[in-house]
Structure formats: C-alpha cells, structure tokens
Backbone as numpy.savetxt, mean C-alpha at the origin, in Angstrom:
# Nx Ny Nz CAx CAy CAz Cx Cy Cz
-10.40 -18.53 -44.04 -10.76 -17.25 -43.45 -12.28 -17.05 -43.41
-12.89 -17.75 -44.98 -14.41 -17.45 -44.97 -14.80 -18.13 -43.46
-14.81 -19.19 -43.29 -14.93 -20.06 -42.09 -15.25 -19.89 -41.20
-13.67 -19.10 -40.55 -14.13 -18.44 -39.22 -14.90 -17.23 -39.18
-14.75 -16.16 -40.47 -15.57 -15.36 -40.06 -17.15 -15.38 -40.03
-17.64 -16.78 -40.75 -18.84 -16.90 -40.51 -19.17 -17.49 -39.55
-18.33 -18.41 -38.82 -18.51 -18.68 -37.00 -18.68 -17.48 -36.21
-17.96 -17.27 -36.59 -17.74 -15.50 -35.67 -19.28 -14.70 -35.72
-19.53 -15.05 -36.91 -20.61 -13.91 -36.81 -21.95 -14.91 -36.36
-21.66 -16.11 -36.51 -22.87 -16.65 -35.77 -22.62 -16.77 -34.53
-21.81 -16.58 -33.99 -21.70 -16.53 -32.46 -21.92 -15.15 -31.93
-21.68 -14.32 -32.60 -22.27 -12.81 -32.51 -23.94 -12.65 -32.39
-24.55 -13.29 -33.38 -25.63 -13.07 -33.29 -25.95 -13.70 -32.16
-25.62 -15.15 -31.58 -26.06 -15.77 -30.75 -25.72 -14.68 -29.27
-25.15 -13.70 -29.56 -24.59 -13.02 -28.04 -23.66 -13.40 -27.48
-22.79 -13.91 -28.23 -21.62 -13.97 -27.80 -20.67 -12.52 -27.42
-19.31 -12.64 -26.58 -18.74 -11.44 -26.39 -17.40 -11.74 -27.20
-16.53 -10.45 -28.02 -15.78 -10.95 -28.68 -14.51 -11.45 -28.52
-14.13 -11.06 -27.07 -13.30 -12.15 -26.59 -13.72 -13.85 -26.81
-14.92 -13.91 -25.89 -14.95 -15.63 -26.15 -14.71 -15.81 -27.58
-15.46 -15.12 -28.88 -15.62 -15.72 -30.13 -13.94 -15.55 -30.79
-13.26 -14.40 -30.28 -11.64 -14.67 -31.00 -11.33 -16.20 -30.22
-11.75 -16.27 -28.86 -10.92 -17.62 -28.56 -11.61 -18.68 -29.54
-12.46 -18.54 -29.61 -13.29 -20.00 -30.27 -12.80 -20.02 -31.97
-12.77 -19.35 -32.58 -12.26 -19.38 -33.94 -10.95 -19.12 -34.12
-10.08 -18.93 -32.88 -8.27 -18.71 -32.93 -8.44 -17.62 -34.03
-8.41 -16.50 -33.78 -8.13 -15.22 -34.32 -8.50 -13.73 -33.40
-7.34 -12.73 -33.56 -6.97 -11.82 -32.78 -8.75 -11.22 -32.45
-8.40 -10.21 -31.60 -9.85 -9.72 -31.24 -10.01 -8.38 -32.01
-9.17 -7.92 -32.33 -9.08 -6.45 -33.77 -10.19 -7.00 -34.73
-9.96 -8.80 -35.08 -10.10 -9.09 -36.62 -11.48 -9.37 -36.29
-11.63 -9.87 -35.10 -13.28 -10.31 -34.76 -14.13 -9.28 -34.63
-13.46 -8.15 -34.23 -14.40 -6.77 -34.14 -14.82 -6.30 -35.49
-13.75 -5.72 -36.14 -14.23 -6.20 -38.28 -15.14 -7.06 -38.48
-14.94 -8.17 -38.24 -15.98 -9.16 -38.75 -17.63 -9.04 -38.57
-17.55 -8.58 -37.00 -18.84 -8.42 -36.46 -19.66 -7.01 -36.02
-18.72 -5.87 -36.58 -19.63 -4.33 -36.12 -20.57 -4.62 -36.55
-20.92 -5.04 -37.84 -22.24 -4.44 -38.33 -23.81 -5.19 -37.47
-23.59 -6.13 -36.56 -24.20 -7.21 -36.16 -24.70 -5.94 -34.66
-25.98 -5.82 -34.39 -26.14 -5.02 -33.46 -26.95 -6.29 -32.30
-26.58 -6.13 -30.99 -27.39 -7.45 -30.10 -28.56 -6.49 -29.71
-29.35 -7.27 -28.95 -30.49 -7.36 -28.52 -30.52 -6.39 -27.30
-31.23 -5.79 -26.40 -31.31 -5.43 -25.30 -31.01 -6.51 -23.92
-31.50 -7.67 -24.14 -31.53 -9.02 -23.44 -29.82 -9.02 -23.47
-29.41 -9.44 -24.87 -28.02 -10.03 -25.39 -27.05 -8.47 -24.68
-27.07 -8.02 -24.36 -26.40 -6.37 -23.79 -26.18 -6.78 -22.60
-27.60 -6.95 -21.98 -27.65 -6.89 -20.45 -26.73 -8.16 -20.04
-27.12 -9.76 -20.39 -26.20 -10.50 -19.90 -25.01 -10.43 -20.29
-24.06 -9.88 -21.48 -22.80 -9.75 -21.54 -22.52 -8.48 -20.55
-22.50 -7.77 -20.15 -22.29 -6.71 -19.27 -22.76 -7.28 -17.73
-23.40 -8.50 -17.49 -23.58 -9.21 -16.34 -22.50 -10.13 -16.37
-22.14 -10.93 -17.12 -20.98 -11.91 -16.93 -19.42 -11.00 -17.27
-19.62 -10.18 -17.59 -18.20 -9.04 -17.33 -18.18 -8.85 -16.04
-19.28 -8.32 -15.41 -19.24 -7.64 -13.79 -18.87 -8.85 -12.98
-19.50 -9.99 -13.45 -19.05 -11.25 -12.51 -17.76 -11.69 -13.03
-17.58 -11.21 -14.15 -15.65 -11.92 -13.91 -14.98 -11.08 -13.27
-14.88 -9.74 -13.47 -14.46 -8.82 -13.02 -14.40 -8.98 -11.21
-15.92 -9.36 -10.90 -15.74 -9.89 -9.36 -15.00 -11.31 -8.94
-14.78 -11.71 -9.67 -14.06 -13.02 -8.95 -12.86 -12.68 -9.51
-12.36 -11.80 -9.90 -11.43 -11.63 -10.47 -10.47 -11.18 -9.33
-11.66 -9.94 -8.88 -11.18 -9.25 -7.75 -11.25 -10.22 -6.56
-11.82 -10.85 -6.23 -12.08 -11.52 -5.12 -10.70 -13.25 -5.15
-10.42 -13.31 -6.49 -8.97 -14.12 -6.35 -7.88 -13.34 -6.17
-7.42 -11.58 -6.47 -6.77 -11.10 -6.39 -6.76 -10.64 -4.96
-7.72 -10.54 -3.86 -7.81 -10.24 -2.78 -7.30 -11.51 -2.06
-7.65 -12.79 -2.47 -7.59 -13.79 -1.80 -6.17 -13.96 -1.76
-5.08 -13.94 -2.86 -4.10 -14.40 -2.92 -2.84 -13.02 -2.57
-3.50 -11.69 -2.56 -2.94 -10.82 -1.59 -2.53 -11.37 -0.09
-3.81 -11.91 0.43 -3.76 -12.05 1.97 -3.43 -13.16 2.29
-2.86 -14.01 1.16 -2.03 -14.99 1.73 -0.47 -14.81 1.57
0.24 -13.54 0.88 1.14 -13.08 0.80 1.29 -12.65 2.31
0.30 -11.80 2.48 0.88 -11.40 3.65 0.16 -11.98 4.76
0.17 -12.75 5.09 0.07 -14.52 5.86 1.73 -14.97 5.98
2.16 -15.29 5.01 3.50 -15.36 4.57 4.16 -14.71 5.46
4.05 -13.42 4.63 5.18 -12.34 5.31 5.35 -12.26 7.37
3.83 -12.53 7.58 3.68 -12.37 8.84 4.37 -14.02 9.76
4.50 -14.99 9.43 5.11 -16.18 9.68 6.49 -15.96 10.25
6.67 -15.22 8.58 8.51 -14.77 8.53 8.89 -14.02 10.02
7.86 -12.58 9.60 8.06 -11.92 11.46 7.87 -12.61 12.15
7.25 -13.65 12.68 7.39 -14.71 13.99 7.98 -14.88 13.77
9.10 -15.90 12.97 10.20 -16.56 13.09 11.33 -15.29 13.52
11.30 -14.11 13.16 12.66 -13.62 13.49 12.26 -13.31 14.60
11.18 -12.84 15.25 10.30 -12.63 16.87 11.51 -13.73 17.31
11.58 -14.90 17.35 11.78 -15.84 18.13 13.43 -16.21 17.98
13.67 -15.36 16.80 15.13 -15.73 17.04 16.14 -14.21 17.23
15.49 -13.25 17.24 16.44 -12.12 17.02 15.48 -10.82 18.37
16.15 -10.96 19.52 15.45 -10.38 20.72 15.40 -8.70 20.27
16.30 -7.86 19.14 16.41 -6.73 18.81 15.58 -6.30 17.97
15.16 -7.51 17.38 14.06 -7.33 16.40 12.38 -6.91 17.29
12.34 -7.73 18.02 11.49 -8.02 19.19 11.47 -6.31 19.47
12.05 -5.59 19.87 12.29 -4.44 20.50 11.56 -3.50 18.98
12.40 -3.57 18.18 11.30 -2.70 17.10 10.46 -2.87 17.13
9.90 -3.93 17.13 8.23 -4.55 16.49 7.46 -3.85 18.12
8.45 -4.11 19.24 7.05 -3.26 20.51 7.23 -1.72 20.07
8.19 -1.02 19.65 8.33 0.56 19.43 7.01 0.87 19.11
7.03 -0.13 17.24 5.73 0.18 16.03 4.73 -0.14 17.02
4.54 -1.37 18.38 3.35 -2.01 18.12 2.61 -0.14 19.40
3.71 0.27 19.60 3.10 1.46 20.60 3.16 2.70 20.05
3.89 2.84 18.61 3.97 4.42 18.48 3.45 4.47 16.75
3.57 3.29 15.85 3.12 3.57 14.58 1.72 2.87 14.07
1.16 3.27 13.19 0.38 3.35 12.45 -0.29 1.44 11.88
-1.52 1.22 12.18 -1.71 -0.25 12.16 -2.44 -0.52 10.44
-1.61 0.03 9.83 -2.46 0.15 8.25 -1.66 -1.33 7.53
-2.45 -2.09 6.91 -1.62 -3.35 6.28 -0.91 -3.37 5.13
-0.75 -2.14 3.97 0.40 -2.08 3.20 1.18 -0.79 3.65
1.22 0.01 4.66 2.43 1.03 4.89 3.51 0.81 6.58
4.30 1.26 6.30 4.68 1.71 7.93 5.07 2.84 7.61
4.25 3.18 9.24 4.16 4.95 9.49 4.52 4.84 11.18
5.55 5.55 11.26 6.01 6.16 12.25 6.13 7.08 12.70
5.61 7.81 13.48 5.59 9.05 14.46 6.03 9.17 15.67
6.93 10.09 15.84 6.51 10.56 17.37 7.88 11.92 17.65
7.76 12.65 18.24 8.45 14.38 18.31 9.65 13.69 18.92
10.07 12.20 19.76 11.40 12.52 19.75 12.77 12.03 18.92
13.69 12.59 18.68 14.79 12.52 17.31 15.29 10.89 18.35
15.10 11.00 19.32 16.16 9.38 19.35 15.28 8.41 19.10
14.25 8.39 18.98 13.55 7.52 18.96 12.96 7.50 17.59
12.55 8.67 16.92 12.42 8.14 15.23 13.97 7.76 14.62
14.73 7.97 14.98 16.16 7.73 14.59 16.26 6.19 15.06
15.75 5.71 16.00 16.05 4.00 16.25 15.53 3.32 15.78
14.14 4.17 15.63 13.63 2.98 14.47 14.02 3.37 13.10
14.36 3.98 12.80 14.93 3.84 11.24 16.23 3.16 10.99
16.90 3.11 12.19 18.24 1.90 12.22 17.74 0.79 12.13
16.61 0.61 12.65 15.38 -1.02 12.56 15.01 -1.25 11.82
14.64 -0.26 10.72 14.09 -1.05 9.42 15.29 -1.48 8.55
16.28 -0.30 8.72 17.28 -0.69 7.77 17.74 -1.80 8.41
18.51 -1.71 9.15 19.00 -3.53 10.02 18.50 -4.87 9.43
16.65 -4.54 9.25 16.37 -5.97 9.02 15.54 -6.16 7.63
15.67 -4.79 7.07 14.65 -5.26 5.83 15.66 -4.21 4.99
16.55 -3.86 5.34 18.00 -3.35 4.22 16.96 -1.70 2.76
16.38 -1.28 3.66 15.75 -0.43 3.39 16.67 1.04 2.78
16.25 1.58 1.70 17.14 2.63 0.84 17.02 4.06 1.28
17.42 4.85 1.43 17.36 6.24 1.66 15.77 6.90 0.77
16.25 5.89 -0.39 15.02 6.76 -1.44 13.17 6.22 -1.07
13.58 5.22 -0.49 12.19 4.41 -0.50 11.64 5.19 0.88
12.37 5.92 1.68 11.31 6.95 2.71 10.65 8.01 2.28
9.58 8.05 2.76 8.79 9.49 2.64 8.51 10.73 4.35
8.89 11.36 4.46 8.91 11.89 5.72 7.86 12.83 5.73
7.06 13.03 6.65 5.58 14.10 6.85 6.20 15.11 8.34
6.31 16.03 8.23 6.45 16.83 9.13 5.36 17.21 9.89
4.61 17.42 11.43 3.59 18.15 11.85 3.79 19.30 12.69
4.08 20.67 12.95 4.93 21.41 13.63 3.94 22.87 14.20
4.35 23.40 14.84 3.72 24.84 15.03 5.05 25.68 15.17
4.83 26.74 14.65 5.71 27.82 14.08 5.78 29.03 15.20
5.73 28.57 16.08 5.59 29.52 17.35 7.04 29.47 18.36
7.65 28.81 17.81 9.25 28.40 18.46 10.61 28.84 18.36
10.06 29.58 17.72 11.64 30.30 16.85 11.93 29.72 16.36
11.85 28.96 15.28 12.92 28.43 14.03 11.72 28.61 13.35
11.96 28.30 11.96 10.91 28.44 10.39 11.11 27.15 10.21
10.10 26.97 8.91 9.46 26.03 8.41 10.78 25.06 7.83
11.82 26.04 7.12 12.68 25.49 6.25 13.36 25.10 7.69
13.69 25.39 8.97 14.89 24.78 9.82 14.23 23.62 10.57
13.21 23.38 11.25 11.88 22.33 11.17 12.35 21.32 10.51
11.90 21.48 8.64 12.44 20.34 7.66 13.90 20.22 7.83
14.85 20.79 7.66 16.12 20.83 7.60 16.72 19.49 9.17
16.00 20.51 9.81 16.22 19.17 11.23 16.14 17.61 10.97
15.24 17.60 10.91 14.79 16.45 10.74 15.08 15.93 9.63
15.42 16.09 8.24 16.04 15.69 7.26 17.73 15.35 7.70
18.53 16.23 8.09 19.73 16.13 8.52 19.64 14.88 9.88
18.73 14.60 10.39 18.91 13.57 11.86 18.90 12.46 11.35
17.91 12.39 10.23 17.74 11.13 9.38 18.71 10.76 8.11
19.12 11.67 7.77 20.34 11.71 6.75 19.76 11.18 5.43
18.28 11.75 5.36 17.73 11.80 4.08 17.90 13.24 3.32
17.66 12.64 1.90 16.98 13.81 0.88 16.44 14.95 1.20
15.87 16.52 0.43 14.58 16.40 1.06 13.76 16.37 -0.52
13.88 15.32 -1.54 12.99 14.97 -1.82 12.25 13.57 -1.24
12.69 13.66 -0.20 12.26 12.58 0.62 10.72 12.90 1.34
10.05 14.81 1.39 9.65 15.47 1.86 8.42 15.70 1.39
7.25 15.30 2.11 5.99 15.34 1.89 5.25 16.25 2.63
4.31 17.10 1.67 3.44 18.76 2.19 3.44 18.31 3.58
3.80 19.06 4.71 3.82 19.01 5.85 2.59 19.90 6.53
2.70 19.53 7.56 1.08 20.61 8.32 1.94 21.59 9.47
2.25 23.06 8.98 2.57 23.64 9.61 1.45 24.94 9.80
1.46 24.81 11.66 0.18 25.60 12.40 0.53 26.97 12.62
0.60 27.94 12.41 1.04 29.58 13.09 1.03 29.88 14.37
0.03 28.79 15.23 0.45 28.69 16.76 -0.26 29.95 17.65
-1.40 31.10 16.53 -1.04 32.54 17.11 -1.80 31.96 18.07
-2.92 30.91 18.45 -3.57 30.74 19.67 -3.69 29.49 20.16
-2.11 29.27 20.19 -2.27 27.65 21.28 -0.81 28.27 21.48
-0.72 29.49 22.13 0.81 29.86 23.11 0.75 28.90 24.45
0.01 28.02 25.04 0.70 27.19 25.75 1.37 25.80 25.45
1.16 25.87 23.49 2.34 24.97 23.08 3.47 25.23 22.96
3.82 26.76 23.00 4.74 27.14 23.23 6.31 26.53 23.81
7.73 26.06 23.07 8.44 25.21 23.28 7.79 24.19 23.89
7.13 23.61 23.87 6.47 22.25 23.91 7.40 20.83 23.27
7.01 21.31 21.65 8.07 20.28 21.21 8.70 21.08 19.85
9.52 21.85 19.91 10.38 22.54 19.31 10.10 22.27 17.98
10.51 21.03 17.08 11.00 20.51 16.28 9.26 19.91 15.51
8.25 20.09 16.43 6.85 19.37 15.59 7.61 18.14 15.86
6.34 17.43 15.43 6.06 15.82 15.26 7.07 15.33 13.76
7.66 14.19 13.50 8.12 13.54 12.83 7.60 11.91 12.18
6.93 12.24 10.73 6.51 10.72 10.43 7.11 10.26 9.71
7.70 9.18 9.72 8.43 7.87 8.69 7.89 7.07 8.21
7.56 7.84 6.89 6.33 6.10 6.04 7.07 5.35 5.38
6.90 4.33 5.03 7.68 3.39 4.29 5.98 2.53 3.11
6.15 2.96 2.27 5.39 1.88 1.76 5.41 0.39 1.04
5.88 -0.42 2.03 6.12 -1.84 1.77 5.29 -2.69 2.71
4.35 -3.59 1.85 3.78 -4.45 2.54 4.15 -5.75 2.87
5.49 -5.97 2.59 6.36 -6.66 3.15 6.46 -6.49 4.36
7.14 -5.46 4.59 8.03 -4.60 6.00 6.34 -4.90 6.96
5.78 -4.30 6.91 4.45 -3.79 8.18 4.22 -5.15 8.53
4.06 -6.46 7.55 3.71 -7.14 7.86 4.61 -8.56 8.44
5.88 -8.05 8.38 6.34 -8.82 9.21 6.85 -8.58 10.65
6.49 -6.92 10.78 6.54 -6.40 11.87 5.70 -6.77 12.78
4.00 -6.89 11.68 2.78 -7.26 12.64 3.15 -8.65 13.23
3.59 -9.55 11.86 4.12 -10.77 13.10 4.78 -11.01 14.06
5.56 -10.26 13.69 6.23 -10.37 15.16 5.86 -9.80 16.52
4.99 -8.63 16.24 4.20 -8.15 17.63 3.14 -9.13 18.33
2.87 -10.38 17.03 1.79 -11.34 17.79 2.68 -12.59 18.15
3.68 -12.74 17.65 4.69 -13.99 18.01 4.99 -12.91 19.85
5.74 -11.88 19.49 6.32 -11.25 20.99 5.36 -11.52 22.10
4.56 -11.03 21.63 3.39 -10.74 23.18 2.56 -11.95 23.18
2.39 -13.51 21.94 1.38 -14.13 21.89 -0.42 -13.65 21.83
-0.62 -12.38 21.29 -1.62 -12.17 20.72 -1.74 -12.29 19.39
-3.28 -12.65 19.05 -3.56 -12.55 17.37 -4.76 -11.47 17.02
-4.55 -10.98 16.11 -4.78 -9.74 15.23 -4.97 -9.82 14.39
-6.30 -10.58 13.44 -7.20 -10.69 12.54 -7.23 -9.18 11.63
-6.98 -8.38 11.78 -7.36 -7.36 11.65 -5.85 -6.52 10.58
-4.78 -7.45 11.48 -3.79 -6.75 10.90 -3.45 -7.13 9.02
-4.16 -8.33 8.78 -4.13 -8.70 7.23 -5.00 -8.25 6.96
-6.02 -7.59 7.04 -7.07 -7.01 6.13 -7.93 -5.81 6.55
C-alpha cells in the first residue's frame, strides 16, 4: 500500500491527473484523491491538466459525432432498399419529402387536412411498427370557428386514435383580427412528431433512392 501511495504522490507532484495516476498504480480514484489532497499543483500544472481534459472531451465529442452519422448512413441505405422494393413506401417518403419537417433526429408532420395526417400515420406504423405512446401531437388553430380549444384537441386526438397525453402546449390564436381566416381551416393545423432517428432517416433515404437526388444535409 506504502508503494503505491508514494507513486501516486510522485506523480501528483509531477502533474499528473488522478485518473491517469489510479490507472498507473491499479487503485480506485476515491483512494488516490486521499492520498494526494494535500499536494497543491502549480499554475502551469492546472492549466495543462484542464487543457488535455478539454481535448479529450473534444475528441470525445468528435468520435461520438462521427459514429452517430454513420448510424444514420446506415439507417438511410435501409430506406433505399425499401425505396426500391416497396412502391407504398415510396408514396410516404414523397408525402414527408413535401409536407414534413427536414430535421435529422425527429419526424414532424403537418398539414390541416385529417386524410392526409391520418395516411401518414398508417405509414409510419405500416413500416416502422410505431406505438400510440411514442407520438407527440402539436395543435396550431384560431378560435374564431365555433368550436373551443378542448373540441380542436378532441378532433384531432379522436381521428388519430391517440391519448391526449399524447398532447403538446398548442398555439391557439383568438382570431379577433384575421376574420378573413374565418372557416378557413376549421380544425387549425395538425403536427405529428415522432422522435426517432431511425424513422426520419430512413425516410430521408428513401426520398433520395425515389427521386435519385442526394442530400448531404439530411445526416447532419
């Protein structure tokens, strides 16, 4: 025990950090901190341990980024391949590539009409077997239509045959001065997020397998 703790503490003085010195003497990092409070470093010995933290910390981040975007590299392959074998699939992926949201870990879907947020939610479930609970729904509406806030949500919860803790703060307008939205679109706007970066990204593939464009943009 004498041993290591006098390694320990000469590697302390030398500026060592007490991670490296538990690895180097095989003992926990609790016991190395005991060993070595009383040992105060240098201003020099401060600055470069707090420099080689920031640089692990960056490559740390920069392998965790790297090996994100080859996940979803992956995922996006997969959507080509079903692009090319499943023509229904093809048909969702143009809906998203014209009406939802181009963000690389969510799908977000919008748009005021019920058959059409309703088809694509038969689309996600169909091909990525998606749960009632894993939706989040955003309402956008003006209150100038005759129905309230609660028949609005209620709609659109009942079309989708969700929860409504499925139901995220919605943006409802009072309308008193945009009366030529007036029955416009009854029901407000309807969004369907899904947060899986699975799902978006095999959707994105397949919108560049369908049409043969590429979209650098859609992995990162």
């Amino acid at each position: 025990m004498n041993k290591r703790r006098d390694e320990a503490r000469r590697l302390r003085m030398a500026g060592k950090s007490v991670r490296y010195i538990a690895q180097q003497v095989c003992a926990a990092k609790s016991s190395v901190s005991q060993w070595v409070r009383d040992i105060q470093l240098s201003k020099s010995q401060t600055r470069k341990l707090i420099g080689n933290r920031s640089e692990a910390l960056r490559q740390g981040s920069v392998a965790n980024a790297s090996s994100a975007r080859e996940l979803r590299l992956g995922w996006q392959s997969t959507g080509r391949k079903m692009a090319r074998d499943d023509k229904d699939f093809v048909i969702g992926c143009t809906l998203y590539w014209a009406e939802g949201k181009k963000t690389k870990n969510t799908v977000g879907f919008s748009n005021t009409d019920p058959d059409m947020v309703l088809y694509f939610k038969g689309f996600l479930e169909r091909f990525f077997d998606v749960s009632a609970m894993e939706y989040t729904v955003q309402i956008n509406a003006y209150l100038n239509n005759g129905v309230s806030k609660l028949e609005i949500e209620n709609y659109w919860i009942n079309l989708l045959g969700l929860p409504r803790t499925c139901l995220l703060t919605g943006v409802f307008k009072s309308g008193a001065k945009t009366s030529c939205r007036k029955n416009r679109h009854k029901y407000g706007v309807c969004g369907l997020l899904l947060h899986r970066t699975d799902v978006v990204q095999k959707i994105f593939g397949g919108i560049q397998e369908a049409f043969g464009i590429d979209r650098p943009n859609y992995l990162s």
